[in-house]
C-alpha positions in Angstrom: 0.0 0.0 0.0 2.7 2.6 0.9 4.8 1.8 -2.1 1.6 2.2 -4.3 1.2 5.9 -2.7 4.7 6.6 -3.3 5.0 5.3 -6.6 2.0 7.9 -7.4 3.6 10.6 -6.2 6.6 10.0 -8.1 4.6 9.6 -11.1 2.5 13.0 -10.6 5.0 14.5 -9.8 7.0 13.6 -12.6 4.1 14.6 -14.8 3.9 18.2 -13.8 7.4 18.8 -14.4 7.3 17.2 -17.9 3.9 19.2 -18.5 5.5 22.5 -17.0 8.7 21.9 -19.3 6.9 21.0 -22.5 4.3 24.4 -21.8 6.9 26.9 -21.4 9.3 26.2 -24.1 12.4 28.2 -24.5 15.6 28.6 -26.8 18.6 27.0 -25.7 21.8 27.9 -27.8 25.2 27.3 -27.1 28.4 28.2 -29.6 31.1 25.6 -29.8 34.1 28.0 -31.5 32.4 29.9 -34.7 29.1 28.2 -34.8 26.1 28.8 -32.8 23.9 26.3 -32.0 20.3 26.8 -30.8 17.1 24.4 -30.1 13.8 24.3 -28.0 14.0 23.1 -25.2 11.2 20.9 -25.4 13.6 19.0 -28.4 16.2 19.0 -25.2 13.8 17.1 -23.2 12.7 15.0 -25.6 15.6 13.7 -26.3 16.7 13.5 -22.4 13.5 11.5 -21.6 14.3 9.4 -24.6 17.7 8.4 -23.4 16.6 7.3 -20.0 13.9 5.0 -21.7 16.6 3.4 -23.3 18.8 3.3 -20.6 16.1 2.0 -18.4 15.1 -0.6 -21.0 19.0 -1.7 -21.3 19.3 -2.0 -17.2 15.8 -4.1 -17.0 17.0 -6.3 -20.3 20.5 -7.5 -18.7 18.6 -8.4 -15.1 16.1 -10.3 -16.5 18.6 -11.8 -18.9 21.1 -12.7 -16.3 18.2 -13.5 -14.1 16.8 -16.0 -16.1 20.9 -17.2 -16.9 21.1 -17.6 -13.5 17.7 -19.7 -12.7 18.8 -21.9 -15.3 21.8 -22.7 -14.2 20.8 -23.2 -10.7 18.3 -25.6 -12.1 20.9 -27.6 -13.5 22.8 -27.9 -10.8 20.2 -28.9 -8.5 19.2 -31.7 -11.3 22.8 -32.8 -11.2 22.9 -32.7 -7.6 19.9 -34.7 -7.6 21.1 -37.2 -9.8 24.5 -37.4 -7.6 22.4 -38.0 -4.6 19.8 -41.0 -7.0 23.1 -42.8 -7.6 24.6 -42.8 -3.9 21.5 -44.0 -3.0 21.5 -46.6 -5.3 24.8 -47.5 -5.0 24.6 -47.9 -0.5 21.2 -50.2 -1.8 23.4 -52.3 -3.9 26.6 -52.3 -1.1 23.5 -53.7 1.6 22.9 -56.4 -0.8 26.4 -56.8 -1.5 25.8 -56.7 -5.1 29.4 -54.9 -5.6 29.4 -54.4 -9.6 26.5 -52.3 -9.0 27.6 -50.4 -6.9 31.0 -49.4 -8.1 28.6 -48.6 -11.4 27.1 -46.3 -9.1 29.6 -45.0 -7.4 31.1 -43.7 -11.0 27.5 -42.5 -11.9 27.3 -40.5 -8.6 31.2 -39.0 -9.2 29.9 -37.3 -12.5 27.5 -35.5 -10.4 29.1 -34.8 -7.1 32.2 -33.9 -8.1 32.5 -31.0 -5.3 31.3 -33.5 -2.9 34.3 -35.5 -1.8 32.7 -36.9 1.9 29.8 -38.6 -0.1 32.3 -40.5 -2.5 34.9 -41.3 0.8 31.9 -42.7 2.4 30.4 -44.8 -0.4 34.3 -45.7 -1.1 34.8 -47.2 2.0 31.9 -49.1 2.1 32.7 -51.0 -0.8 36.1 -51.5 0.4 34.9 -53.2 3.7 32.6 -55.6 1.6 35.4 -56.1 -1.0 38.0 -57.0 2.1 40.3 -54.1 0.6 42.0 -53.8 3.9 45.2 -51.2 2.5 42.2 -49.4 0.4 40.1 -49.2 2.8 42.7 -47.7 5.3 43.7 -45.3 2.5 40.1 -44.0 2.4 40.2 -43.5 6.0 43.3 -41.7 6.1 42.1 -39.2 3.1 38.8 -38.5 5.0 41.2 -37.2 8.5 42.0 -34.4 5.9 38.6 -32.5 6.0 36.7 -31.8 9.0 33.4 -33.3 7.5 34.9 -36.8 7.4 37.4 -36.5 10.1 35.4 -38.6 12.6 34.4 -41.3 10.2 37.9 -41.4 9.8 39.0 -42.4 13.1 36.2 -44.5 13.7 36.9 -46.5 10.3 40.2 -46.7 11.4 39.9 -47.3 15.1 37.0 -50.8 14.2 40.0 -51.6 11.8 42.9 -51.7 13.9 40.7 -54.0 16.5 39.7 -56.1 13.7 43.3 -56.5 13.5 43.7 -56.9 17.2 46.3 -54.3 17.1 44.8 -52.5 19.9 47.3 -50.0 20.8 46.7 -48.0 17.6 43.2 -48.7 18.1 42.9 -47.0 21.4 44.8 -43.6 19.7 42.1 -43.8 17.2 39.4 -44.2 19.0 40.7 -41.6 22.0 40.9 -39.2 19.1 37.3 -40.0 18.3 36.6 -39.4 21.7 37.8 -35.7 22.1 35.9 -34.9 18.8 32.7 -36.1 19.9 32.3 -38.7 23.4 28.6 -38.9 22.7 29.0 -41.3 20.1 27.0 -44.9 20.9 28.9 -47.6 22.7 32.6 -45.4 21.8 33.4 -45.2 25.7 32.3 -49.0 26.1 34.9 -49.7 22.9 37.8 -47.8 24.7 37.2 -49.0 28.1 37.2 -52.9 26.6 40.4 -51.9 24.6 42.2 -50.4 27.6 41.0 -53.7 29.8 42.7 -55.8 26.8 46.1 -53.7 26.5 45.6 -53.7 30.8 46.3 -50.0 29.9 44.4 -49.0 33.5 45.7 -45.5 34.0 44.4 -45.1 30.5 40.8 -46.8 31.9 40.9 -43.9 34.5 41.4 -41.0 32.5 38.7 -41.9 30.0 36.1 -42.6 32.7 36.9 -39.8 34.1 36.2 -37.1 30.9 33.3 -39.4 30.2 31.7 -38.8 33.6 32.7 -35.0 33.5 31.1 -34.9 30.2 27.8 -37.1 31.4 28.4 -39.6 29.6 28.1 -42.1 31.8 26.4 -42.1 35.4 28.3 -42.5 38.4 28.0 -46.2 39.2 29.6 -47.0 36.0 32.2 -44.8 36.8 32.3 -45.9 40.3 32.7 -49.6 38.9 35.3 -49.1 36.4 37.7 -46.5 38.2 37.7 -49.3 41.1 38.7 -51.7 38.7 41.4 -50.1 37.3 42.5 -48.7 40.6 42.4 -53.0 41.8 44.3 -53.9 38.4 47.0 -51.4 39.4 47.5 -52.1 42.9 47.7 -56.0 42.2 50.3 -54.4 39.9 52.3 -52.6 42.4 51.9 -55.3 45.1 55.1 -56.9 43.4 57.0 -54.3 43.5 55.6 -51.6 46.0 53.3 -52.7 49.0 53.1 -49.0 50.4 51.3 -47.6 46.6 49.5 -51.1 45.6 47.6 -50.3 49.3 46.7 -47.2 48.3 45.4 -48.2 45.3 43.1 -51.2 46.5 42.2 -48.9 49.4 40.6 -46.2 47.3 39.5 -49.5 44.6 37.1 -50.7 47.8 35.9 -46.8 48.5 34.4 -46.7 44.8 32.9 -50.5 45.4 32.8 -51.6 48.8 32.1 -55.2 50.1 33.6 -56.2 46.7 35.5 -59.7 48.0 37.9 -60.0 45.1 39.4 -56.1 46.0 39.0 -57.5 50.0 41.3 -60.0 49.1 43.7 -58.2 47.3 43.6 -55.8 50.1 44.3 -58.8 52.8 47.1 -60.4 50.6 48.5 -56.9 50.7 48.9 -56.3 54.7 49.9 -60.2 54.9 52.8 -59.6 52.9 53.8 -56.7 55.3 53.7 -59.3 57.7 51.3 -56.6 60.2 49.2 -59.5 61.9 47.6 -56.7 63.8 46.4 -54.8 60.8 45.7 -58.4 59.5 43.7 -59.0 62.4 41.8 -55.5 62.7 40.8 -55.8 58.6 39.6 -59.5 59.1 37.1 -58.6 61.3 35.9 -55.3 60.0 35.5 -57.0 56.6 33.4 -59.8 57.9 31.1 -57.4 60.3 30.6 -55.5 57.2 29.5 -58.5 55.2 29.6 -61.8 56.5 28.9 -63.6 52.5 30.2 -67.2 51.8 32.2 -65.8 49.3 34.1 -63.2 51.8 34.0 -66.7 54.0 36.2 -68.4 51.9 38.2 -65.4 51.0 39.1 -65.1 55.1 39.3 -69.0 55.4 42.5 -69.0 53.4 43.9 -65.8 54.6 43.8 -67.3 58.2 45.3 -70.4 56.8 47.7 -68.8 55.4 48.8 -66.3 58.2 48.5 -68.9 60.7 45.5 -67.3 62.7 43.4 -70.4 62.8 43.0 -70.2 66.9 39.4 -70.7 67.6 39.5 -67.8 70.1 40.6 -65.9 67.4 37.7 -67.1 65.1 35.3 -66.2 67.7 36.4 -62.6 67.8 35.6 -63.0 64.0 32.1 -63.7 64.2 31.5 -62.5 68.0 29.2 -59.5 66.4 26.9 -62.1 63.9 27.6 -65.6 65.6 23.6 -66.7 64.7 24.0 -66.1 60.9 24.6 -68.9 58.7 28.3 -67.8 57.1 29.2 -67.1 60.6 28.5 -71.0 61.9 29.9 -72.4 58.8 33.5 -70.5 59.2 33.3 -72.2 62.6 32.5 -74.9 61.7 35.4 -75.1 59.3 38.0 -74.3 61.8 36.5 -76.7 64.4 37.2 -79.9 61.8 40.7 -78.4 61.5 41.0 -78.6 65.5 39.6 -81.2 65.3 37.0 -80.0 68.0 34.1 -82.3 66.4 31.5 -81.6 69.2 31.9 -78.1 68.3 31.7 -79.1 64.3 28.3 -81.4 65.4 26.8 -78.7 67.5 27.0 -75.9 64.9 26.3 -77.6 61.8 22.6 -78.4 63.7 20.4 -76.6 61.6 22.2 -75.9 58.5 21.6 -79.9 56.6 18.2 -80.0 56.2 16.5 -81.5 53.1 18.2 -80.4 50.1 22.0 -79.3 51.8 24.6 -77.7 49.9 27.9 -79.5 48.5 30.1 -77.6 51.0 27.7 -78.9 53.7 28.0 -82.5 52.8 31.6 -82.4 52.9 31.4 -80.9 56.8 29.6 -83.9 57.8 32.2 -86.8 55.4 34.7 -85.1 57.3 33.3 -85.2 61.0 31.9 -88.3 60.3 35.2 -90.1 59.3 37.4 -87.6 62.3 34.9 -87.9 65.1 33.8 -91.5 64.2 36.2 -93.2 62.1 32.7 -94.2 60.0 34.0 -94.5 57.2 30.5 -95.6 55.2 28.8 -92.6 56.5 31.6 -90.4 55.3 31.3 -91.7 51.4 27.9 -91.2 51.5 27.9 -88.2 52.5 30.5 -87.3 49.6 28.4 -89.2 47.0 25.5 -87.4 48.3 27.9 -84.1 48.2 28.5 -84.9 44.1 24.6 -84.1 43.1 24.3 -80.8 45.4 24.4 -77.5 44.0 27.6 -75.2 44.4 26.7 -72.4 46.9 28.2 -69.6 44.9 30.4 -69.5 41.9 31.5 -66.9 39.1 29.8 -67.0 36.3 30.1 -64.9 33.0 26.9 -63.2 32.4 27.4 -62.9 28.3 28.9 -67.0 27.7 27.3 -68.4 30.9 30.6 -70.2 31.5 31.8 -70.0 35.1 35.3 -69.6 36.4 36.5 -70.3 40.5 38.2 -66.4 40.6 36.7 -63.2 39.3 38.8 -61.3 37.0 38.1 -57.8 35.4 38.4 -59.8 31.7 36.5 -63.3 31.7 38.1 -66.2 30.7 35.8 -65.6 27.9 37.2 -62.6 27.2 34.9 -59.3 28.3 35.5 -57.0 30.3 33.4 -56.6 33.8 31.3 -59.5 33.3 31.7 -61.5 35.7 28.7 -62.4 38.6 28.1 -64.7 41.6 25.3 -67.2 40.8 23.9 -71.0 42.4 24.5 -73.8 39.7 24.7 -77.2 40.1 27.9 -79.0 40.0 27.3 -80.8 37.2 26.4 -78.3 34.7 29.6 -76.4 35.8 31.8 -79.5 34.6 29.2 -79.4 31.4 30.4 -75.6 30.8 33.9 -75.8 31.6 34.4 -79.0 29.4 
C-alpha cells in the first residue's frame, strides 16, 4: 500500500514537471568555436527523456537476462545434484545387498555429479572396500577422510574398528581416543575404549577416559564408580610386586568406589599379609566380615587365616562374636573346628544348617566329622556321593557365555570386560560348561 502511494507521487509528480517543461518552451543555444547552436528546449527534453527510456530498458533487459541465466543454471545444478544424490542411494542399496558391480557402477554414476562432494564419494568408497575385504584401500580411504573436518570422525572410527579387527589395539585405542575428544557422545565409543584399555591392561588409560566421560555425562556415576575401582584394583595387584606402600593405596581407594567387593577384600588382605602386620591383618579381618559376613568373603578369610597362621578358635570367635547366629558365621566355625579337630563343636554348629536339600560344602562338613569324630567311614562316602549331586553355593559366572570360572577377573576367561557375577549352579552343569 505505501509503495503504491509513493509510486504515485513519483509519477504526478514527474508529470507536472514534464507538462511544466513541455508548456513553457524556450531557446537554448550554445556556440562551440564559430558556430552557434540553438534548439527548444522541449527538443532537449525529448531527447533527455528518450535516453533514460533506453537506458532503463538496457538496465531491465540485462537483469532479467542474467536472471533468467542464473535460474537456469541453478536448475541444473540442482538436477545434477539430484542425480548425484539418486546414484549414492543406489549404489549404499546395492553395497546392503552386496551386489558390488552395481555399486561401483554407481559409485562412478554419482562422481559425475558430485564432483564438489568428496565426503559422499569417501563414504560410499569405503563401504565397498569393507565388503570387498580391501584392507590397505580401505585404510587409505580412512586416512584421506582425517584431511577434511566433515569426514574427520568417520575417519577415526573406520580406522579405530580396523585396527581392533586386527587386534592391534594400541593404535586402536589412539584412534578411537581421538574419536573421543571430537565427539564422546557417540554410541557404545566409551564402552569400545574401556574394553580396549581392559585388553592392553592400559588401566591408568581406563581412568582418565572414565573420568572425561563422567565429567562430560556420559556415563552415570556407578559406571564410573565400577570401572575406576577396577582399574584402581588392576594397578594395585600391579604394584603389590613391586611396591606394597602404593598397591595399598590403590586397593584402598578401589574398595571406597565398590565396597564389600571380595575379590578387592582379598587383594587388600594379601597386601597387609605380605607386610607381615598381623595386627592390621587381624583389625581388617574382622571389619571386613562385620561388614559383610557372604560365603564368598567366608572363603576369602578361610584361606587368609590359613595362610597367616591365625586359625586359633578364640581368634575365630572374635571374627564372628558380632553375627555368631548367621549362617556364614556357623559355617566359618564350623570349618575351623574340623581343623582342631574339636568335632563336638563341628556337630553342634552344623545343627540346623543340613536339612532337606543341603549344599555341596555342607556335605563335605559332615564326610569329614563323620570319618574324624567316628572313624565311619561308610557314612563319610555317603555323604560325599550325596555331596556330588548338590548344588555349588556360589560360583563366578560370565553373564554374556554363561561359563563359570572359581576367581573373578576384570576380563573373563571368555574374554569381556566386567562380566563376571556370583550365581547358584549345580555341579554338574559347571563341569558341562567348563568341558
Amino acid at each position: 500500500m505505501y509503495r503504491l502511494i509513493f509510486f504515485l507521487i513519483q509519477f504526478i509528480t514527474l508529470l507536472f514537471l514534464l507538462t511544466l517543461i513541455f508548456s513553457n518552451p524556450f531557446i537554448i543555444s550554445f556556440d562551440i568555436n564559430d558556430y552557434k547552436y540553438s534548439f527548444s528546449s522541449n527538443i532537449f527534453a525529448g531527447v533527455l527523456i528518450s535516453i533514460l527510456i533506453i537506458f532503463y530498458l538496457i538496465i531491465y533487459l540485462f537483469f532479467k537476462s542474467r536472471f533468467s541465466i542464473n535460474k537456469y543454471i541453478l536448475k541444473n545444478k540442482y538436477k545434477k545434484i539430484e542425480k548425484g544424490y539418486f546414484y549414492f542411494v543406489e549404489a549404499m542399496i546395492a553395497v546392503a545387498n552386496k551386489d558390488n558391480q552395481n555399486a561401483i557402477k554407481s559409485h562412478k554414476k554419482m562422481l559425475n555429479y558430485l564432483k564438489d562432494d568428496q565426503s559422499l564419494s569417501l563414504l560410499l568408497k569405503s563401504e565397498v572396500y569393507k565388503i570387498e575385504k580391501k584392507k590397505s584401500e580401505l585404510n587409505q580411504v580412512y586416512e584421506t577422510m582425517l584431511k577434511s573436518k566433515k569426514t574427520e570422525a568417520l575417519g577415526y572410527r573406520g580406522l579405530m574398528e580396523n585396527n581392533l579387527i586386527n587386534e592391534d589395539y594400541h593404535h586402536a585405542f589412539l584412534y578411537g581416543e581421538k574419536l573421543f575428544n571430537l565427539n564422546p557422545k557417540i554410541e557404545k565409543l566409551y564402552d569400545t575404549l574401556v574394553y580396549i584399555a581392559a585388553r592392553t591392561k592400559n588401566w591408568t588409560q581406563l581412568i582418565n577416559i572414565s573420568d572425561k566421560a563422567y565429567s562430560k555425562r556420559i556415563i552415570q556415576k556407578d559406571l564410573y564408580n565400577e570401572n575406576k575401582s577396577i582399574a584402581l584394583y588392576e594397578i594395585a595387584k600391579i604394584k603389590s610386586e613391586v611396591d606394597l606402600k602404593e598397591a595399598s593405596k590403590n586397593i584402598i581407594k578401589a574398595i571406597n568406589f565398590k565396597q564389600n567387593f571380595t575379590p578387592y577384600i582379598k587383594l587388600h588382605l594379601d597386601i597387609i599379609l605380605k607386610t607381615n602386620d598381623i595386627y592390621l591383618l587381624k583389625k581388617m579381618i574382622r571389619k571386613y566380615w562385620n561388614s559383610n559376613p557372604s560365603s564368598d568373603l567366608r572363603l576369602i578369610l578361610t584361606d587368609i587365616i590359613l595362610k597367616s597362621k591365625l586359625d586359633d578358635l578364640n581368634f575365630i570367635y572374635q571374627i564372628i562374636k558380632n553375627n555368631s547366629s548367621y549362617e556364614e558365621s556357623k559355617k566359618i566355625l564350623i570349618f575351623f573346628a574340623i581343623q582342631k579337630k574339636d568335632w563336638n563343636l563341628a556337630r553342634d554348629k552344623i545343627t540346623g544348617l543340613i536339612g532337606s536339600n543341603p549344599s555341596k560344602e555342607i556335605c563335605v562338613f559332615m564326610a569329614d566329622i563323620e570319618l574324624g569324630d567316628k572313624n565311619d567311614k561308610q557314612k563319610s562316602d555317603a555323604w560325599m556321593m550325596r555331596s556330588q549331586n548338590a548344588y555349588v553355593e556360589k560360583i563366578w559366572t560370565c553373564k554374556i557365555t554363561n561359563q563359570s570360572q572359581d576367581n573373578w577377573s576384570s576380563l573373563s576367561n571368555s574374554g569381556y570386560f566386567n562380566s563376571l557375577v556370583l550365581t547358584n549352579t549345580k555341579l554338574l552343569s559347571r563341569q558341562i560348561t567348563q568341558s
